[in-house]
N, C-alpha and C positions, 0 to 999 in steps of 0.2 A: 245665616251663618252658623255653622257647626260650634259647640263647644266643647270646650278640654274641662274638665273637671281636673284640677288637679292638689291633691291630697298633703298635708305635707304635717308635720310633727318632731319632735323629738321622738327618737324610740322609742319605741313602753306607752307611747301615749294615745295607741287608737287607730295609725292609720291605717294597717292591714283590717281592721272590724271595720271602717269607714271605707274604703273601697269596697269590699264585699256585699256593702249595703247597695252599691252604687252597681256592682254587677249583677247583682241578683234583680236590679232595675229594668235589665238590660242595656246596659252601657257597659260599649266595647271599653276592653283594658289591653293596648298593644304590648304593655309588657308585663302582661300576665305569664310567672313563673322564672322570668328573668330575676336577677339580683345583681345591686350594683351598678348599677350604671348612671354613672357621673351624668351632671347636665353638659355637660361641653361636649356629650357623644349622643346624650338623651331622642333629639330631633332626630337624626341617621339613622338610629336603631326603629325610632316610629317611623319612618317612613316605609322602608321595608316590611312591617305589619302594621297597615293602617288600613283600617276598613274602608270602605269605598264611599259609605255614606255614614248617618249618627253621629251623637258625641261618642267620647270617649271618656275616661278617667284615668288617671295616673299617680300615682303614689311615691313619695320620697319621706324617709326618716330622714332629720336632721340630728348630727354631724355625717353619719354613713361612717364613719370613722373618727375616729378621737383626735386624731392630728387637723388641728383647724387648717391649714395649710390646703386641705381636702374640701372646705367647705367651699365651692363652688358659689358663685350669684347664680340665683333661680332665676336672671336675665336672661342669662343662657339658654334653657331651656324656652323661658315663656316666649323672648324674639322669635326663636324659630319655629314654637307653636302656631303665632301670629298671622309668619310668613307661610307657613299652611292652608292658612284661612282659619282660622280659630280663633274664636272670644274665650280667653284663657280665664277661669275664676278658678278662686283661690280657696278650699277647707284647710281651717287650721284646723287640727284635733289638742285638746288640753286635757286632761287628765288632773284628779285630786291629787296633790302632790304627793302624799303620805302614799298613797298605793302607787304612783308614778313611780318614785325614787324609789321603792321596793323593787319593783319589778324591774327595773335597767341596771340594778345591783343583782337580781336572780339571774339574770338571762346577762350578764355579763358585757352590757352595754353600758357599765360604769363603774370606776371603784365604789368602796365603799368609802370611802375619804369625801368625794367630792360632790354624790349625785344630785343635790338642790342645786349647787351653783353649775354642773355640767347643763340642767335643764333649763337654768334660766338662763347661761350663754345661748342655749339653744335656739329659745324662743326669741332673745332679743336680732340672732342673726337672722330669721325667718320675718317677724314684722319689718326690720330695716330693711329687707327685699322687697315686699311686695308692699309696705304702704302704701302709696302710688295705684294698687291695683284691685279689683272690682276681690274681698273676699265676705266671710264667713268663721266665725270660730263657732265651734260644736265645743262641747262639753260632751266626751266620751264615759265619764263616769254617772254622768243626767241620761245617757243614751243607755248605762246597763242598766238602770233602778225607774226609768222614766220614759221607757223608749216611745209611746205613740207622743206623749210633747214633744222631743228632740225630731222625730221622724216627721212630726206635724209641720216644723217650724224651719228645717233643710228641704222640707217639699214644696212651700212657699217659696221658700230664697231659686229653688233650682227650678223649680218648675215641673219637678219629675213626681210620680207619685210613689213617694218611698216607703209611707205608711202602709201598708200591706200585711197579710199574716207572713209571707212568703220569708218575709224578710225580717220582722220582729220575732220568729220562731229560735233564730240563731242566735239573738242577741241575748245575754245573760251576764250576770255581775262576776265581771274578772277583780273590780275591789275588794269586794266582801272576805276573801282569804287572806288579803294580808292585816284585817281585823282582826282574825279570832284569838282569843286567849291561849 
């Protein structure tokens, strides 16, 4: 059986670094370069670029927008993964919070009023979805200062060999800027 690797996070927290680690694997990404696409359209749009054979990976920020309203169930998507043929697992990406909440206030993925409690809504809507389902949380802050443990330790869980130069060469500390004095 084929599998979906599929990504998922609050913004700011890793997942576009964690998919890239996963294509540079070689693992197809059918929406690679897209943006936006709800899970209640997610399956349609992979079908139409879905490779014939391999896994694949996919990538979703949690909220994708601020109005909860928008926050879809990742049911949506993984069912129709399913009915693909796909054994759907699940990378949470988590991020140290102090460089997290920076970064979704820089890049405009949060006021500045609320960013601890937007990321922990975040996170609490993302485990309420998939508990139920086969995942993995990364520590993307342990992957910039750490990366052959983190790559050692996602190469086990997937099976893929992710430790590589190819692939640790890109990876580097996006926390360490919002330390500096």
């Amino acid at each position: 059986m084929r599998t979906a690797y599929f990504v998922i996070g609050p913004e700011s927290s890793g997942t576009r670094l964690m998919t890239k680690i996963f294509r540079s694997a070689g693992v197809a990404d059918p929406l690679f370069g897209l943006r936006r696409i709800y899970n209640s359209i997610l399956v349609e749009i992979i079908k139409d670029r879905l490779p014939k054979n391999g896994d694949i990976v996919i990538w979703r920020s949690m909220p994708h927008e601020r109005d909860e309203s928008r926050w879809e169930p990742l049911s949506l998507s993984r069912d129709g993964l399913k009915d693909l043929g796909f054994n759907v697992r699940y990378i949470i990406t988590i991020r140290e919070l102090y460089s997290h909440t920076r970064s979704m206030v820089s890049r405009n993925h949060c006021s500045m009023d609320d960013p601890r409690e937007a990321a922990k809504a975040e996170y609490r809507k993302i485990f309420s979805d998939i508990a139920e389902n086969d995942f993995i949380v990364v520590s993307t802050s342990l992957l910039m200062v750490k990366p052959e443990r983190a790559l050692t330790s996602l190469s086990e869980w997937s099976g893929l060999n992710l430790n590589i130069p190819s692939i640790r060469q890109f990876i580097r500390d996006e926390d360490g800027k919002w330390f500096k004095p």
